[in-house]
Each structure stands twice: as structure tokens, then as C-alpha cells.
C-alpha positions in Angstrom: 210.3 129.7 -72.1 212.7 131.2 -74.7 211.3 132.4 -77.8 211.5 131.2 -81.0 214.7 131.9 -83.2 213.1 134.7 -85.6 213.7 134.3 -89.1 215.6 137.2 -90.0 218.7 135.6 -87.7 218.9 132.8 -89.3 219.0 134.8 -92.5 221.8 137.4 -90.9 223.5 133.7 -89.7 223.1 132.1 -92.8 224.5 135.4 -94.7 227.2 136.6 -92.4 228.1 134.0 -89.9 229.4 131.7 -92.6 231.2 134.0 -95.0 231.5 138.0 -94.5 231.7 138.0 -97.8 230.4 140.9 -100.5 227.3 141.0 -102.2 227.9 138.2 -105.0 228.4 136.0 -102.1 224.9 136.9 -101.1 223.6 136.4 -104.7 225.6 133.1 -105.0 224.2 132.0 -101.5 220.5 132.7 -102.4 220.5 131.5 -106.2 222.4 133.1 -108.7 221.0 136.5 -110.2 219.2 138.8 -108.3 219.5 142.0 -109.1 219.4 145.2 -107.1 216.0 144.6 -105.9 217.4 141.7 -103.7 220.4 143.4 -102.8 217.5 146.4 -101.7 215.5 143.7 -99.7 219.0 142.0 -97.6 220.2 145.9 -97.5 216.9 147.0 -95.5 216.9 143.2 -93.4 220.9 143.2 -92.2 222.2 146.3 -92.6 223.2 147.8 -89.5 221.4 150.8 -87.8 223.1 154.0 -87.9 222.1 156.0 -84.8 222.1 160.0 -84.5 225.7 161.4 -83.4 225.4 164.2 -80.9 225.3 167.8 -81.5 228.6 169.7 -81.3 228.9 171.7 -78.5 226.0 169.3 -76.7 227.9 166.9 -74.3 231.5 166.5 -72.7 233.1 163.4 -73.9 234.5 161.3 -71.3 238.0 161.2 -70.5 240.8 158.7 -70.3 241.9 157.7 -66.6 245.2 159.4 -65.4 246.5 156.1 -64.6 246.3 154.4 -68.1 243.6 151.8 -67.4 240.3 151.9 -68.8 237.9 154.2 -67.1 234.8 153.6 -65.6 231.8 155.2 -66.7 228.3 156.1 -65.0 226.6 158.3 -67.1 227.5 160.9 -70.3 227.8 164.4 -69.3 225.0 166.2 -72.0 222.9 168.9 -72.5 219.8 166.7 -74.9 217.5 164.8 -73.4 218.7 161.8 -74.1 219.2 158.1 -71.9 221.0 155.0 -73.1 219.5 151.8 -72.9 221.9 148.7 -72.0 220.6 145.0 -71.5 223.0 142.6 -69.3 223.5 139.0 -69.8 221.3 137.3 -72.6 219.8 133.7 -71.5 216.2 134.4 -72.9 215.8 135.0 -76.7 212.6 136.4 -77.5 212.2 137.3 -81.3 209.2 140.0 -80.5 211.8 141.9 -78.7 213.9 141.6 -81.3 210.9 142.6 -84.0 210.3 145.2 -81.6 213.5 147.1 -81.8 213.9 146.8 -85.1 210.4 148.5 -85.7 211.2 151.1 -83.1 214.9 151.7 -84.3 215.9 151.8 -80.6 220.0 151.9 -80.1 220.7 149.2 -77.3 224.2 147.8 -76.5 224.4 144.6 -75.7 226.5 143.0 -72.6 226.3 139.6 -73.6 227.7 136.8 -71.0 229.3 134.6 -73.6 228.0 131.4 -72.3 224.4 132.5 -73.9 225.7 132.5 -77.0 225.6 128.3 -77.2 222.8 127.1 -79.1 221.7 130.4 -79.7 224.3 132.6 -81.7 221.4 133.0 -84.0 219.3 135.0 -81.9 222.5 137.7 -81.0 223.2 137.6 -85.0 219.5 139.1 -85.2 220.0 142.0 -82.6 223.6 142.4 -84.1 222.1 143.8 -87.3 218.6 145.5 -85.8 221.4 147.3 -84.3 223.3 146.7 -80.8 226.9 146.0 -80.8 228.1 143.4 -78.7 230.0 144.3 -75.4 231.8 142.1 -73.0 230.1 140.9 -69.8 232.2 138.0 -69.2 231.8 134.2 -69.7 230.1 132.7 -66.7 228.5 136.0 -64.9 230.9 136.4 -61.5 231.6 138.4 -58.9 235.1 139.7 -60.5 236.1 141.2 -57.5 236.2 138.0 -55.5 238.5 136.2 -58.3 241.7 136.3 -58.8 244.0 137.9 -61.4 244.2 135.0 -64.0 240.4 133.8 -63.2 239.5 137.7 -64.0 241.6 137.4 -67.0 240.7 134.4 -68.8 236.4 135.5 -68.0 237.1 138.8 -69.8 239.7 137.9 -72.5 237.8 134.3 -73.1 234.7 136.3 -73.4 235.7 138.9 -75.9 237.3 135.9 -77.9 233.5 134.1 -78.3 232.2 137.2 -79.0 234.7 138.1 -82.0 234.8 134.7 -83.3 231.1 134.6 -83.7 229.8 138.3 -84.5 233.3 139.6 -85.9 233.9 142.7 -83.8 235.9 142.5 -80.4 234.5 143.9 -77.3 236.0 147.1 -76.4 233.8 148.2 -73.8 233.5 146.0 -70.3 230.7 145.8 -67.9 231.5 143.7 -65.0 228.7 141.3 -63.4 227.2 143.2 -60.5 228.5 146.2 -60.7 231.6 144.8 -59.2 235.1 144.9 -59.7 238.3 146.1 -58.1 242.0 147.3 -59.5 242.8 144.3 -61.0 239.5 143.9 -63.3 240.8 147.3 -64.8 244.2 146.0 -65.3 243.5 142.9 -66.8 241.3 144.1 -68.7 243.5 146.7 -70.7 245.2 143.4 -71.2 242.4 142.0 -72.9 241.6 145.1 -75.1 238.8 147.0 -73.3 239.3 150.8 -73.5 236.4 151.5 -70.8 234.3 150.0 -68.6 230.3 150.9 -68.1 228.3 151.1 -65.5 224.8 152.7 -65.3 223.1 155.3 -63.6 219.8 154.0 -63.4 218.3 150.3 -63.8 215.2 149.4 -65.1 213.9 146.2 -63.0 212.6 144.5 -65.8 210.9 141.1 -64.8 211.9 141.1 -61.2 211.4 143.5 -57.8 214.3 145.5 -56.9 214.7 147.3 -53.9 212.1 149.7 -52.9 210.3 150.2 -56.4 208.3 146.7 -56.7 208.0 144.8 -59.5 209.2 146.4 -63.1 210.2 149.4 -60.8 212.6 151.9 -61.9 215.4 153.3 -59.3 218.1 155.9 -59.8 221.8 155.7 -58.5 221.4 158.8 -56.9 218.4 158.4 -55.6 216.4 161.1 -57.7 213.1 160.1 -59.3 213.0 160.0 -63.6 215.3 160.0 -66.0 217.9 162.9 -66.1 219.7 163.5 -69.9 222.7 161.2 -69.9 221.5 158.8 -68.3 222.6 155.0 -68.6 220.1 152.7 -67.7 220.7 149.0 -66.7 218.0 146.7 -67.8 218.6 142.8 -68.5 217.3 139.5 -71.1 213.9 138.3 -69.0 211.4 136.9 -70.1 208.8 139.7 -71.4 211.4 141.9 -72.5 209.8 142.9 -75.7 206.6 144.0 -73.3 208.9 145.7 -70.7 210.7 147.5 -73.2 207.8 148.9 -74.7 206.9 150.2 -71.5 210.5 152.0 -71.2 210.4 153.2 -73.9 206.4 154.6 -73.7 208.1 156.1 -70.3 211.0 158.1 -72.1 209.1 159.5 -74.5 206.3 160.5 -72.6 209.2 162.3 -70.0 210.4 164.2 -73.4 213.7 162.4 -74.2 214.4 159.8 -76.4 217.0 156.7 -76.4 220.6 157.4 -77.8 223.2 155.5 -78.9 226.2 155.4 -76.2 228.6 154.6 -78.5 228.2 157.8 -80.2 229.0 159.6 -77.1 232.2 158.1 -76.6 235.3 158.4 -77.8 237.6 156.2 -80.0 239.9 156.1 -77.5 237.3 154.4 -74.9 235.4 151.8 -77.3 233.1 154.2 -78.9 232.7 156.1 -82.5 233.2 159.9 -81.5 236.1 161.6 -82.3 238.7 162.2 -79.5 238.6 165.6 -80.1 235.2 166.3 -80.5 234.2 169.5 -82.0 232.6 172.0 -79.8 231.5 174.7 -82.6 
């Protein structure tokens, strides 16, 4: 069954989703004077993480495809021992997971299939501000390579509209259902605004089998064993995330790396927040 909403989303709802507003809105919304004790309380329940940028000189930044489209990415080329942890789709809410990340200060992105955000915008608000952008993973979860042109279109750009209206940030990074796309998923989706698309390099089977690991197994791309430093690692909403992810996370640490935040690995030019030019000093 899906969790219940947690309380701090329908505070970051309440606060943001309505007006995006300054701090006297806050004040006004809550009841008159506060004073900077309040504005200290909201700060340290809404404000966004800020996650650790790479050292200079660390990791390769990837690089815009030749042919103009967005490029697709598997894994960050870098020398610390670092994975990034990206959860597909989004049609359970559990609020431990939620209290979970935000006690852990884990960076996650987000691929949120829009349709999941019915009913339960609340619940995205809340991971929005423990700190996980929100990435396009299309409206109704489809094999994009079996659609054509305009059906691709509309389940990106639709997508990335839902998204902006409700958490006020547009997609820029794409991660197509399955793992599958083809030449025109790239192209339409320049068209829609995405800069790059994501894969993963590893996946998690959280709350299912996958093949040849068993249930909760873990399985490499390339067939390795473990976690190798740039990894990114596919998990997905499930019921028992909040339990599954503290077992990820107890297996990271315990291999000596830690979670990262992808965005910081990639350029502005693909979606992310590094320079284009990083600095190799």
C-alpha cells in the first residue's frame, strides 16, 4: 500500500506549490510575525540540499554528441569513489523513504513518469526539497522505440510540461522507459529541451528478481561484480524502498565509496551544474 503523505510535503506544498514567493509570503502564510527563528525552522525543512561538486582534476566531464542531439550517458568517467543513485518511475510514495533521505543527505535524481504525480504531487514536493531534482521519464512509461515520432514527442514534451508546472524546474535530462529508444527519441527530444539522456551502468533490483541475482540482487552492465567509481545505478519506487535503500546505501559504504550527485558531474550544456569547461588544476 502507498505510504502516508509525510508532513513536511504538505508543508513544502502548502509553501511553494501555491506561491514561490519570498520569505514574507511564508510569514503571511503561517501567521504574521515570525521572526528569524521561523525563517531558521522552514530554512532547515525546505531548503534544498546542496551536494559536494567534484574535485578538479578528478573526472572527465561528458561531452556533447557530434551530431547535435542530446547524448546518452552510461556512467561518469572519475577518479573518486563515487556512484550515483537514480530511482525510475514513482507510483509508491513512502514517507520513511523520504525521512530516510533526508536524514542520510543522500543525492538522488528522480525520473518521475508524470502520470504519478496525480493525487500525489505532495509526496514529489517532499523529495523535491530533501533534495532530488526532477528528470523526465515520460508520461505513461512506453517502449519509445516502438512509437512513433509525434507519440515520442508529445510523452516527452507532455511530461516535462507536468513536471515544470508542478515543481517549477523543466526536465533537462531524459531517461527513456526500458532503456529503450532509437534516433528519433534523441531528436524529439532536443525538441522538447533535453540536453542529455541517462542511462545506468548498474541496477539495483530493488523489490523484485532480476536476472541471475535473485531477489534485491545487484547486476552490472558489464558484467563485473560491485560498484566501480562512476557508476550510475538504476533502482525504482517499490514498495520497501526506504528498507532497500538503506541496504544500498549500508553496501556503498561498506565498499568505500559514497553516493554523489550526478548533476554535479555534468555539464551545463547536458542538464547538469558543472561548468563546461571544468577546471583541471
Amino acid at each position: 500500500m502507498p505510504g502516508k503523505t509525510p508532513v513536511i510535503a504538505m508543508v513544502a506544498a502548502g509553501v511553494f506549490g501555491v506561491a514561490a514567493g519570498g520569505w514574507p509570503v511564508v510569514a503571511a502564510r503561517l501567521g504574521g510575525e515570525s521572526g528569524p527563528s521561523m525563517r531558521t525552522q522552514l530554512a532547515s525543512v525546505l531548503d534544498d540540499q546542496r551536494w559536494a561538486t567534484p574535485r578538479p582534476g578528478s573526472w572527465t566531464a561528458p561531452q556533447p554528441a557530434a551530431n547535435g542531439l542530446p547524448p546518452v550517458i552510461r556512467s561518469i568517467q572519475t577518479q573518486d569513489r563515487v556512484v550515483f543513485l537514480t530511482i525510475d518511475d514513482g507510483y509508491t510514495y513512502d514517507s520513511e523513504f523520504v525521512n530516510l533521505v533526508r536524514k542520510e543527505k543522500v543525492p538522488i535524481l528522480t525520473f518521475l513518469t508524470s502520470t504519478y504525480i496525480k493525487g500525489q504531487g505532495q509526496y514529489f514536493w517532499a523529495l523535491r526539497n530533501a533534495g532530488s531534482q526532477m528528470e523526465n521519464h515520460t508520461v505513461t512509461h512506453p517502449n519509445m522505440a516502438t512509437l512513433s515520432a509525434e507519440a515520442q514527442k508529445k510523452q516527452i514534451c507532455d511530461s516535462s510540461e507536468a513536471i515544470t508546472k508542478q515543481y517549477g524546474r523543466r526536465p533537462q535530462i531524459f531517461r527513456p522507459p526500458f532503456g529503450s529508444y532509437n534516433q528519433t527519441t534523441l531528436q524529439v527530444a532536443k525538441e522538447c529541451g533535453i540536453k542529455s539522456v541517462l542511462l545506468w551502468s548498474a541496477e539495483f533490483y530493488n523489490g523484485t528478481s532480476g536476472p541471475g541475482v535473485g531477489y534485491n540482487g545487484f547486476a552490472r552492465g558489464d558484467g563485473g561484480k560491485g560498484f566501480k567509481p562512476g557508476d550510475i545505478v538504476l533502482m525504482h519506487y517499490r514498495k520497501g524502498l526506504a528498507q532497500e535503500f538503506q541496504m544500498i546505501l549500508d553496501w556503498i559504504r561498506q565498499a568505500g565509496f559514497r553516493p554523489a550527485a550526478v548533476q554535479n558531474y555534468l555539464p551545463r550544456s547536458l542538464g547538469g551544474n558543472a561548468p563546461d569547461q571544468p577546471s583541471h588544476a
